[in-house]
C-alpha positions in Angstrom: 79.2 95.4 72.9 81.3 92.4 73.7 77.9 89.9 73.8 77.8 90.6 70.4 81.2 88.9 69.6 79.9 85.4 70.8 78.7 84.6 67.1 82.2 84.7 66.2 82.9 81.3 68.5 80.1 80.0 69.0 77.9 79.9 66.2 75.3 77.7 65.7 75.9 77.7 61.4 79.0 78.9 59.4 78.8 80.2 55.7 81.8 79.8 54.0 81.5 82.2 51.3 84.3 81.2 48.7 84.9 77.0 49.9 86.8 75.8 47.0 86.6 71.7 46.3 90.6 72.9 45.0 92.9 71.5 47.7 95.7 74.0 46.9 93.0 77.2 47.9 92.6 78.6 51.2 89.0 78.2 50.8 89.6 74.6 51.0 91.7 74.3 54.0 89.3 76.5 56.4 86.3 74.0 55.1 88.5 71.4 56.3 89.2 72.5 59.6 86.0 73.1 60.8 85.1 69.3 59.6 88.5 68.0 61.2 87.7 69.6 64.8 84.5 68.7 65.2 82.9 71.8 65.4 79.3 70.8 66.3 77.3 73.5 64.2 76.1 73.5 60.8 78.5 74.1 58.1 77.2 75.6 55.0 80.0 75.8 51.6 78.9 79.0 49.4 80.4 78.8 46.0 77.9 79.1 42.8 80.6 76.5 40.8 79.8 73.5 42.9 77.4 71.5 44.6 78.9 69.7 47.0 82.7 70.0 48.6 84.0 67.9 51.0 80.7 65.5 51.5 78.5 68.7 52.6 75.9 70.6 50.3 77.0 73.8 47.9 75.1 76.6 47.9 75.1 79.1 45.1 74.5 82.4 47.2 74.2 83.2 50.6 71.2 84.4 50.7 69.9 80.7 49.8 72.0 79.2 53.0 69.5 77.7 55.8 69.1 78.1 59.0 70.8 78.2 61.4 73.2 80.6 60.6 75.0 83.1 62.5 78.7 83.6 61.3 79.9 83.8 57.6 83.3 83.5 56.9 84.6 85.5 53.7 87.3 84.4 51.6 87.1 85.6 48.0 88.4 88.5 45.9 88.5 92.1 47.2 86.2 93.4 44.7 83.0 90.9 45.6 83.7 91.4 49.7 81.5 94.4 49.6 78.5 93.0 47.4 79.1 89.4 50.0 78.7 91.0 53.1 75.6 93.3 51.9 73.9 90.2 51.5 75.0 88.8 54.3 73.4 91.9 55.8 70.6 90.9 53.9 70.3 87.5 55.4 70.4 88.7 59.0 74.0 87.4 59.6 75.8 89.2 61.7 78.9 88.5 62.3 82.0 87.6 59.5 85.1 87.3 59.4 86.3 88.8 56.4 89.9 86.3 55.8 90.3 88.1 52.2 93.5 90.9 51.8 93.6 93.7 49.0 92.7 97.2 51.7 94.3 99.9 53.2 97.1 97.3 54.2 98.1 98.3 49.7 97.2 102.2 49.9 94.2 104.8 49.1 92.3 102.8 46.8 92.4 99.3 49.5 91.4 101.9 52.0 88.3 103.1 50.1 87.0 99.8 49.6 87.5 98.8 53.3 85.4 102.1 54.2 83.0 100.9 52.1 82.6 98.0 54.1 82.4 99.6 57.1 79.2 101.9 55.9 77.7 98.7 54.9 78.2 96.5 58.2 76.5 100.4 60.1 73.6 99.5 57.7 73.0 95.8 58.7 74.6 96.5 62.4 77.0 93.7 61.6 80.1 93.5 63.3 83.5 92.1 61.3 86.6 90.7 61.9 89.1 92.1 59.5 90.1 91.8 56.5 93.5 90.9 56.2 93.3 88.0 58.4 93.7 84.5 59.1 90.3 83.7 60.9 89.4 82.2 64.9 89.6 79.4 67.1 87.2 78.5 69.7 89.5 75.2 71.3 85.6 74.9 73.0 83.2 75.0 70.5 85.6 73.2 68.0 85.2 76.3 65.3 87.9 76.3 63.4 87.4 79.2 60.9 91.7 79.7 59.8 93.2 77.5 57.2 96.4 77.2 59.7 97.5 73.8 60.3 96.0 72.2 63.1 95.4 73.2 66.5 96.5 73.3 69.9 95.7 71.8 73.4 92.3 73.3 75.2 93.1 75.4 78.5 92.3 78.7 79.0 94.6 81.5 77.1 92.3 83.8 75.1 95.2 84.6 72.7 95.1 87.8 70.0 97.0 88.8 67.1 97.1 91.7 65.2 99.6 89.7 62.6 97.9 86.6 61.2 102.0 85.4 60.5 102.1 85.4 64.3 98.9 83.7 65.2 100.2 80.3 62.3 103.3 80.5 63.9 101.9 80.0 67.4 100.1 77.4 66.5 102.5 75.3 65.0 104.9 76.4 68.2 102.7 75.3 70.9 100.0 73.0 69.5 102.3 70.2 70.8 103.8 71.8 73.9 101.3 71.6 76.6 100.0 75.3 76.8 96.3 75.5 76.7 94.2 77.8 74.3 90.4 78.8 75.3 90.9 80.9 72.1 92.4 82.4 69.0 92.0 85.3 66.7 93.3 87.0 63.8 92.6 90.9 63.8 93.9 91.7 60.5 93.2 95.4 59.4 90.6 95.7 62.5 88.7 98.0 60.7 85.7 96.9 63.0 86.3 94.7 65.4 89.5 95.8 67.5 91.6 94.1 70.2 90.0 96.4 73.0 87.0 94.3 71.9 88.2 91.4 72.5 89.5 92.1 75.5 86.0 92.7 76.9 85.0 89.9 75.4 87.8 87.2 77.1 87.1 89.2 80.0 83.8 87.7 80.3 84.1 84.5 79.1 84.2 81.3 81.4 86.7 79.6 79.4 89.4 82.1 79.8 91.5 83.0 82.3 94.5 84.9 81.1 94.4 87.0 78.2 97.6 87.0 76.1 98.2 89.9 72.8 100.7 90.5 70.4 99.6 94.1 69.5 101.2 96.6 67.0 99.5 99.7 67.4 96.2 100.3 69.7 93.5 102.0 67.9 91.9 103.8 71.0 94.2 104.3 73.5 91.4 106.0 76.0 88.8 103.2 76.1 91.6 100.6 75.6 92.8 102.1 79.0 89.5 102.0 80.6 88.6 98.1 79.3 91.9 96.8 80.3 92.1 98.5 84.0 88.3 96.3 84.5 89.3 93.0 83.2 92.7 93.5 84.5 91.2 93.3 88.0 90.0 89.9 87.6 91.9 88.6 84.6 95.7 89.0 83.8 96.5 90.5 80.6 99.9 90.0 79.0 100.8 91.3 75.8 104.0 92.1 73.8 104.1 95.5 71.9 105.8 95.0 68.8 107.1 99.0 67.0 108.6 99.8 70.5 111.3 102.2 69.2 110.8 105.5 68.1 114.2 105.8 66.4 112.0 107.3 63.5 109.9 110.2 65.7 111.2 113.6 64.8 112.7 115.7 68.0 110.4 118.1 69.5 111.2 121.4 70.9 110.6 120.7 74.5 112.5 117.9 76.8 108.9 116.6 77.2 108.6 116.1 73.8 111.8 114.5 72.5 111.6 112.0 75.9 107.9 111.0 74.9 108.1 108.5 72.0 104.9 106.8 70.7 105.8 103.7 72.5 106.2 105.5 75.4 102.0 106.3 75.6 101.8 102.5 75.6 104.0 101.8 78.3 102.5 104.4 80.7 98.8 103.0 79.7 99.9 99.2 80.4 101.4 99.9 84.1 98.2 101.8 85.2 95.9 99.5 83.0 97.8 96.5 85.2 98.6 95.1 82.2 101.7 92.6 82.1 104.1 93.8 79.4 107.0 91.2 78.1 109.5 91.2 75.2 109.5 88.3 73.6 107.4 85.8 72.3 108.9 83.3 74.6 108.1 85.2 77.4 104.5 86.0 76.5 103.1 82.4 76.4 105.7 81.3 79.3 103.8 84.2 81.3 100.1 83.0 80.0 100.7 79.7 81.0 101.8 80.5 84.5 99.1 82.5 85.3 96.5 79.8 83.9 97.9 77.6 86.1 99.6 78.5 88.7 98.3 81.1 91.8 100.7 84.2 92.2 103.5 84.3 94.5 102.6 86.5 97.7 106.3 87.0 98.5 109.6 87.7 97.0 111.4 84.5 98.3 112.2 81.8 95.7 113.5 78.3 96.7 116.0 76.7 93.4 115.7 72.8 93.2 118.2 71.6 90.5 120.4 68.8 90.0 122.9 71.0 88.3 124.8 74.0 89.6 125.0 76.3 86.4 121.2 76.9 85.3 120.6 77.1 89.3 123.4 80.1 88.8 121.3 81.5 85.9 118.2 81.4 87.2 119.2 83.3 90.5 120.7 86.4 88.5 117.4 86.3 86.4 115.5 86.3 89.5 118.0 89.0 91.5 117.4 91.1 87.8 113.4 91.0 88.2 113.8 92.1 92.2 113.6 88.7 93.6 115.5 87.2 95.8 116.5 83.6 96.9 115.0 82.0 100.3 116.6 81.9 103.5 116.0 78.1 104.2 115.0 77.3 107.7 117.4 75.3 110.0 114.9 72.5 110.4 114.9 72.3 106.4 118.7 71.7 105.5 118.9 69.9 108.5 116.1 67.1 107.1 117.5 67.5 103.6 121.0 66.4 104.7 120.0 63.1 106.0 118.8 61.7 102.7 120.8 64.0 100.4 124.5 63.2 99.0 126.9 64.4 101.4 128.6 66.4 98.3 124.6 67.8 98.2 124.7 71.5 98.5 121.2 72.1 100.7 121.5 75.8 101.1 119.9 77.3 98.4 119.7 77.0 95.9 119.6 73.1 97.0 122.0 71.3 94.1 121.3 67.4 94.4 124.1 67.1 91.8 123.4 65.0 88.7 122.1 61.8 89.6 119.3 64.0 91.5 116.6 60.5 91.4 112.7 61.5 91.4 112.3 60.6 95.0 115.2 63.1 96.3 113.1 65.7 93.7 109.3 64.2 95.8 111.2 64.8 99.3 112.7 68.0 98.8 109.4 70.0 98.0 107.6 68.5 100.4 110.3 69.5 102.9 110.2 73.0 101.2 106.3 73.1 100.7 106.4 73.1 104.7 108.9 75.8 105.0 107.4 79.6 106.0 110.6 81.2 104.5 109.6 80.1 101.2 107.3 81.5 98.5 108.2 79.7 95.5 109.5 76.8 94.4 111.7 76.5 90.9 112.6 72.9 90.3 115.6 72.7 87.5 116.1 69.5 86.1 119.1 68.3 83.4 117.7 65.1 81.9 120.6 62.4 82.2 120.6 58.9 81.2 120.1 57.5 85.0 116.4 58.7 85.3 113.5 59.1 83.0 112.9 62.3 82.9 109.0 61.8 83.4 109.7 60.5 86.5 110.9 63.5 87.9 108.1 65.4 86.6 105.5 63.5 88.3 107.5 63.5 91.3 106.8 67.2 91.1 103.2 67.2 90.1 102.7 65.2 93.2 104.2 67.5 95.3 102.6 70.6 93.8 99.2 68.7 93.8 99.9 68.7 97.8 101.0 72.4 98.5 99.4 76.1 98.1 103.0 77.7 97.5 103.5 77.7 93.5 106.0 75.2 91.6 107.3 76.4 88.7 109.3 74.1 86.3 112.3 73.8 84.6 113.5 70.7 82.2 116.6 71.8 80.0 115.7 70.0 76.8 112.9 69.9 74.1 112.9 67.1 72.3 112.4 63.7 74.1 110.2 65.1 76.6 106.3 64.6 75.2 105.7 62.3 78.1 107.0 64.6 80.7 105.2 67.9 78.6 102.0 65.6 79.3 102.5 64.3 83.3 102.9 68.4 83.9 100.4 69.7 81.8 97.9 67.2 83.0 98.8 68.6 86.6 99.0 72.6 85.5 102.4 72.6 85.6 103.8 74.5 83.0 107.3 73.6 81.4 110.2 76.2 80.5 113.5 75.2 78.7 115.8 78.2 80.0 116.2 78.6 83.4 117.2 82.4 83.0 113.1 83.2 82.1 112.1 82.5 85.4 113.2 86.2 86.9 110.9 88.0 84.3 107.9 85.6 85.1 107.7 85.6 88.6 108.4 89.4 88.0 105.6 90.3 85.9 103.8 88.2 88.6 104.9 90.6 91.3 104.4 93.5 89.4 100.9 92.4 88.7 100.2 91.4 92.2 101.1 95.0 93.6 98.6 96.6 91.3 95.4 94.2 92.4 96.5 95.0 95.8 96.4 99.1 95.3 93.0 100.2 96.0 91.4 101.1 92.7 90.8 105.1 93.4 89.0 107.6 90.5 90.5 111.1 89.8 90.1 113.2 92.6 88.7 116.6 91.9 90.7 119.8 91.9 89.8 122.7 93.7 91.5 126.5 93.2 91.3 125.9 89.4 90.0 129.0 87.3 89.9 127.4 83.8 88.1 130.6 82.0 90.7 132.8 83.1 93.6 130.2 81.8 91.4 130.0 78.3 90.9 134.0 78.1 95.0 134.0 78.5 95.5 131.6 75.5 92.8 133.6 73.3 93.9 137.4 74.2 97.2 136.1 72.4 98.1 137.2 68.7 96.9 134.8 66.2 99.5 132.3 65.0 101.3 132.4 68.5 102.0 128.8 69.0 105.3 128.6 71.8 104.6 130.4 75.0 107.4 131.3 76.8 107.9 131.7 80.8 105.9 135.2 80.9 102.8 133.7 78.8 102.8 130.4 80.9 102.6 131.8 84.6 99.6 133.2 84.7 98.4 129.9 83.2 100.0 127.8 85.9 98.5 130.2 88.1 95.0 129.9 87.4 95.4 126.2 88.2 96.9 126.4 91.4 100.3 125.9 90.4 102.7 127.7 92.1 105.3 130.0 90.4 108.3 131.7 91.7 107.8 135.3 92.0 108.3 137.8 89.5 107.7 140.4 87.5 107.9 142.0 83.1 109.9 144.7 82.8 110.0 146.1 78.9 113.6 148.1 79.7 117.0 148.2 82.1 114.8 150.5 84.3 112.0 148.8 85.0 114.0 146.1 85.8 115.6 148.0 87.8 112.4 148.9 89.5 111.3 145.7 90.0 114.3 143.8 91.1 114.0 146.2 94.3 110.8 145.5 95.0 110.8 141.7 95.0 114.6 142.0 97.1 118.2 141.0 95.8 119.2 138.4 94.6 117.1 138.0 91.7 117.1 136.1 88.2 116.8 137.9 85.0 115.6 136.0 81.8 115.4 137.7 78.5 111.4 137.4 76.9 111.4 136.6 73.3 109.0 134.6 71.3 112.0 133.9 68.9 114.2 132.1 71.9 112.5 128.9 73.6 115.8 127.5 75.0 116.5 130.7 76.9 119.1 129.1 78.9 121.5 127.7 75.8 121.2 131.4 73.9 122.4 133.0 77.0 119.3 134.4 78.0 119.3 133.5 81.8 121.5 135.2 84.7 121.0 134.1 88.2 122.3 135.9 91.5 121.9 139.1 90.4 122.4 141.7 94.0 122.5 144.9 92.8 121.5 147.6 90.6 124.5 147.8 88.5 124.6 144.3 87.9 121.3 144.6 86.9 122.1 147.1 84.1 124.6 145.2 83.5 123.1 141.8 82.4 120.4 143.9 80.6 122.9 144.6 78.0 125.2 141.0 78.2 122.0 139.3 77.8 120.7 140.9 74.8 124.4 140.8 73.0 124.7 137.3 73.5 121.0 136.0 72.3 121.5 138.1 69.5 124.8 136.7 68.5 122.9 133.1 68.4 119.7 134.1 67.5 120.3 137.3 65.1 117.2 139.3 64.3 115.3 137.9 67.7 112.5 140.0 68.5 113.4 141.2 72.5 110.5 141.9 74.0 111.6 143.0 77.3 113.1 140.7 80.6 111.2 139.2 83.4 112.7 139.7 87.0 111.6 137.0 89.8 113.5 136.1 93.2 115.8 133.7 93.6 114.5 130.9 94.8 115.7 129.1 98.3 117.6 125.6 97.9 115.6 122.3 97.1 115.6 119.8 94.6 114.8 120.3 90.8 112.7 118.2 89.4 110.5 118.4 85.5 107.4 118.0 85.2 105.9 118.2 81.8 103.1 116.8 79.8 102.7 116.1 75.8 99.6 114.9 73.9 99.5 111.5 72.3 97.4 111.1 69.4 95.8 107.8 70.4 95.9 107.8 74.4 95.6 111.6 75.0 97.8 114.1 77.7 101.2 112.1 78.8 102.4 113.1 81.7 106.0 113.1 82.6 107.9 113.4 85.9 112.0 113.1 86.3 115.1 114.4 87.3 114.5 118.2 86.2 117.5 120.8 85.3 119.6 120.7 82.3 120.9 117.1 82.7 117.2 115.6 82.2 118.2 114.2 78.5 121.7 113.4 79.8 120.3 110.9 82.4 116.5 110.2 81.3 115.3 109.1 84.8 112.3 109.9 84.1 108.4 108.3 83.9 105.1 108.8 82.7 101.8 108.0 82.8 98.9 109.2 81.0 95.9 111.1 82.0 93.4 111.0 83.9 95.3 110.5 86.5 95.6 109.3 90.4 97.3 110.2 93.0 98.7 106.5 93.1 99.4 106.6 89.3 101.5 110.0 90.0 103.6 108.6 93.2 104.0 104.8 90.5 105.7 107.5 88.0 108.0 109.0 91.0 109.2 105.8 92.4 109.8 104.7 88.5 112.7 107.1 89.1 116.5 107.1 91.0 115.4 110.7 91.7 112.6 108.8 94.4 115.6 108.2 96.6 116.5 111.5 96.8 113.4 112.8 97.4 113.1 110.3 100.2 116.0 111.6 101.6 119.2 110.3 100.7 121.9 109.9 103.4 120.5 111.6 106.0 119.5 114.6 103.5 116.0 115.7 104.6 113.0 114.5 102.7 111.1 116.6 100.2 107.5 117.2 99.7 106.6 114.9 97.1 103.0 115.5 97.9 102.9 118.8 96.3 105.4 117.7 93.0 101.8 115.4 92.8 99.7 117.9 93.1 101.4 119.8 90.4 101.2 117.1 88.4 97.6 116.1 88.6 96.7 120.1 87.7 99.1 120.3 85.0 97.0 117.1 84.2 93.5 118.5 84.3 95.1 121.8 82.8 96.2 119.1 79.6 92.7 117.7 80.1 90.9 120.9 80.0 92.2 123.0 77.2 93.1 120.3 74.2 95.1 122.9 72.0 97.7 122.9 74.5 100.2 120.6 72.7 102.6 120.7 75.7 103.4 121.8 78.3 106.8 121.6 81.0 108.1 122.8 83.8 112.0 122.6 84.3 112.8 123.0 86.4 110.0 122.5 89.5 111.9 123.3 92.1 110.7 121.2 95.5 111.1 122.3 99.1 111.5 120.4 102.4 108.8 117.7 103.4 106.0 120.3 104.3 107.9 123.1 102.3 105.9 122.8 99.4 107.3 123.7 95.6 107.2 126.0 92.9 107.8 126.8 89.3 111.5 128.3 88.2 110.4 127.7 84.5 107.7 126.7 81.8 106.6 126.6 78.6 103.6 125.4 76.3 103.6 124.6 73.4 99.8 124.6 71.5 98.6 122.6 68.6 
């Protein structure tokens, strides 16, 4: 699918349907960028009011434009797009971008009319970028299809936007500042062409080697995951997610479902896709241009080389925030730094030269450093002052990094003033920051990054002991309309997929529960069964450590008196008995269904603090082994499941095997809406776990 995108770069002819010889129209400015950047195909103006704009031939339709011809470009009012692009169909182009706005980005009617364009492109087999958008950049082929203005400097970001706004403001932010672009591209309304396309596409082109997105909302989620885990695994992709908070969602009736936001699918899908995630736009082109240029750290040690002492300060809390740390300099190094350094010099690190730091002191120290095994990375921090130009220093430092494997990253704490010095670095791939506290989240996206290339890429493993026609003849032999299954529906569920459960038994009366509270052995637990009472614990519908027959009775009545108090007119359907479980750790499990990216699974700190503290993860399924134990070591509960001070560890090889079968239970049966477990309580390493609670939830 992605092969067919190349007509959208690298075209050998462009139709401009709508060029304007009006200077003040957007038709206009696009014909004039692709005559300014020397695109080197054929350029063809379509307008039936003139013959001739901007020194090149008019034609009056489309269907009378030459060949060759591959890409038209589409820039007139809403109500013609449809009637254009059938004759582009017509004409055998096909590819367009479709710059025009007036779709579902207005309402029902905008919607239609996009729809309509979509039946039509399925009739020609034309693919579209758009509407609603601002056009592409090829910084190769010269193409210039956007009327943004200008360009900026050729290297190899592949760079996306889902907001044409964002894509004119990058421009105008970088085009002067030394980060290379392979390519550009407005998405607009996406109503054909998608980012996941172009994904596959950068993945596969020669020109790019880091992918960078602003994304607002991921059309579909499942074969975004699957594109992005393959180029991820020989392409970084960075993106920023704009919509992260779900302040708007509406609560759900299960801890699972009030603790899984929308934003919380994407999340999950970027750290098992390996994709690099940021927060600002800052940090997303600081990030791109790293990784363009730089190799990735293999350790965690960072050298600072500054010639002041407070952005040095700032930079090492950034790094100690990202879970780096700062070298332990050899005694050979400080002891060579010393003899040229100013005696005030401070040649631990980070290595503060003090202010009138000259380019040479900058040249020695990284080679001293370059040479030194305790160092990964170097970060060279320099103040400009009116002593040295600072485009000295900065070839001083591309020398030094031409010379060394270890990466250099680079800090100069000004903006204006520095072209020159911009130009010396990026002519050497040395990218340029201005705040010294960004280098933490760099170099820890990096690390991130690096862990994930380095996990061996495993499918889902398959499941045995799962009985999925007897968990699917449980969810039909129930009464129509029953949505929320409580505990009694759910084990026999759990069961079929191998999931273990604590044991227990339905009693409809006192006496039966009785009955079965002896057979199963004091203590016991007695929960009340109504379909009317979810939250059995917060109506008073749970007593624990019952050991003996009277108590028993007893709780039989307490329980009903109090759920009926907070839940008057509940239907009580009877109690279910089960033996107390032995001591462990109580963790949740859970899983809820995202619309776009499908079952999202959750692990955390189970009980009833789970919303109180929120340690808690997720990823989304299908799902590994490796992606379960990621989700777990996400979480401060890890530790003490790990055993914490001298407290005996805990099988966390059966909480992931419950997980990945409450996974293919999710993946099986798609009415099931949710699903939890709270809490799963988890043995002893060896020990295994089981079930003290669930419930499901169905569409």
């Amino acid at each position: 699918m992605s092969a067919k995108l190349s007509g959208f770069f690298k075209p050998k002819g462009v139709a401009l349907i709508g060029a304007s010889s009006n200077p003040e129209k957007l038709g206009y400015g696009i014909l004039s960028n692709m005559i300014d950047y020397h695109y080197d195909g054929k350029v063809y103006p379509v307008n039936p009011k003139d013959d001739e704009i901007l020194g090149l031939k008019c034609y009056k339709d489309v269907i009378d434009v030459p060949d060759p011809v591959e890409l038209a470009v589409i820039i007139i009012p809403v109500k013609l797009i449809a009637a254009a692009l059938k004759k582009c169909g017509q004409r055998g182009i096909k590819n367009d971008i479709i710059i025009s706005g007036g779709f579902k980005e207005v309402g029902e009617d905008g919607a239609k009319l996009e729809e309509e364009l979509l039946q039509i492109a399925r009739q020609y087999d034309i693919r579209f970028i758009g509407p609603n958008c601002v056009g592409t950049m090829d910084l190769y082929s010269g193409l210039n299809s956007t009327f943004i203005d200008g360009m900026p400097q050729k290297g190899g970001i592949g760079f996306m936007s889902q907001s044409g706004a964002v894509c004119g403001a990058v421009v105008n932010l970088f085009k002067d500042k030394g980060v290379g672009f392979s390519y550009f591209v407005s998405l607009g309304n996406e109503a054909d062409v998608n980012e996941t396309d172009v994904i596959e596409y950068f993945g596969q082109d020669k020109n790019t080697s880091v992918i960078a997105a602003y994304v607002e909302a991921i059309q579909d989620g499942r074969r975004f995951l699957d594109v992005a885990k393959d180029v991820s695994r020989h392409k970084p992709i960075v993106i920023i997610k704009s919509g992260r908070s779900d302040a708007g969602a509406k609560a759900v009736s299960s801890h699972t479902g009030s603790l899984a936001g929308t934003y919380t699918a994407y999340q999950a899908a970027f750290m098992q896709a390996g994709v690099i995630e940021v927060e600002t736009i800052s940090q997303l082109f600081n990030m791109a241009a790293v990784l363009d240029t730089q190799s990735i750290p293999v350790g965690d040690k960072v050298a600072i080389v500054t010639n002041s002492g407070g952005p040095a300060a700032l930079a090492s809390d950034s790094l100690a925030d990202n879970g780096l740390s700062l070298a332990t300099l050899s005694e050979d190094s400080t002891r060579k730094m010393k003899k040229f350094l100013n005696p005030s010099a401070q040649v631990s690190n980070p290595i503060d030269m003090l202010g009138g730091a000259t380019p040479e002191e900058y040249n020695k120290v990284l080679n001293i450093l370059s040479e030194d095994e305790k160092v990964d990375t170097i970060f060279t921090i320099y103040v400009p002052t009116s002593l040295v130009d600072p485009a000295d220093v900065a070839a001083a430092i591309s020398e030094q990094s031409n010379n060394t494997d270890k990466p250099i990253f680079t800090c100069f704490i000004a903006d204006e003033a520095l072209t020159e010095t911009r130009k010396t670095l990026f002519d050497n791939k040395l990218p340029m920051i201005v705040y010294p506290d960004e280098i933490g989240a760099m170099l820890g996206g990096m690390k991130k990054y690096n862990r994930w290339l380095d996990r061996e890429q495993k499918a889902s493993e398959i499941l045995i002991d799962i009985d999925v026609d007897s968990a699917r003849a449980k969810l039909e032999s129930l009464r129509p309309g029953y949505k929320t299954l409580g505990e009694a529906d759910t084990r026999p569920i759990l069961k079929a997929y191998g999931i273990p459960v604590v044991s227990g038994i339905l009693a409809k009366d006192q006496d039966e529960a009785v009955v079965n509270a002896k057979e199963l052995g004091f203590p016991v637990a007695l929960k009340l069964i109504s379909a009317d009472v979810f939250h059995k614990s917060d109506a008073g519908g749970v007593v624990l450590n019952l050991r003996d027959e009277n108590e028993i009775r007893h709780a039989c009545v307490s329980v009903k008196d109090q759920v009926l108090k907070k839940v008057p007119g509940a239907d009580i359907e009877g109690f279910l008995i089960e033996k107390m479980a032995k001591d462990g750790i109580d963790v949740i499990i859970g899983m809820k269904r995202d619309p776009n990216f499908g079952p999202l699974m959750m692990f955390g700190m189970g009980g009833i603090y789970v919303e109180l503290f929120k340690d808690i993860a997720f990823g989304v399924a299908p799902i590994t082994r490796d992606d379960v134990l990621d989700m777990i070591n996400n979480t401060k509960a890890a530790k003490l499941l790990k055993g914490y001070r001298g407290s005996p560890p805990a099988d966390i090889d059966s909480i992931n095997d419950s997980v990945l079968r409450l996974a293919q239970l999710a993946l099986d049966i798609p009415k099931i809406k949710e699903i939890e477990i709270n809490p799963l309580r988890v043995f002893n390493k060896g020990q295994g776990s089981c079930a003290l609670d669930a419930r499901i939830l169905l569409e």
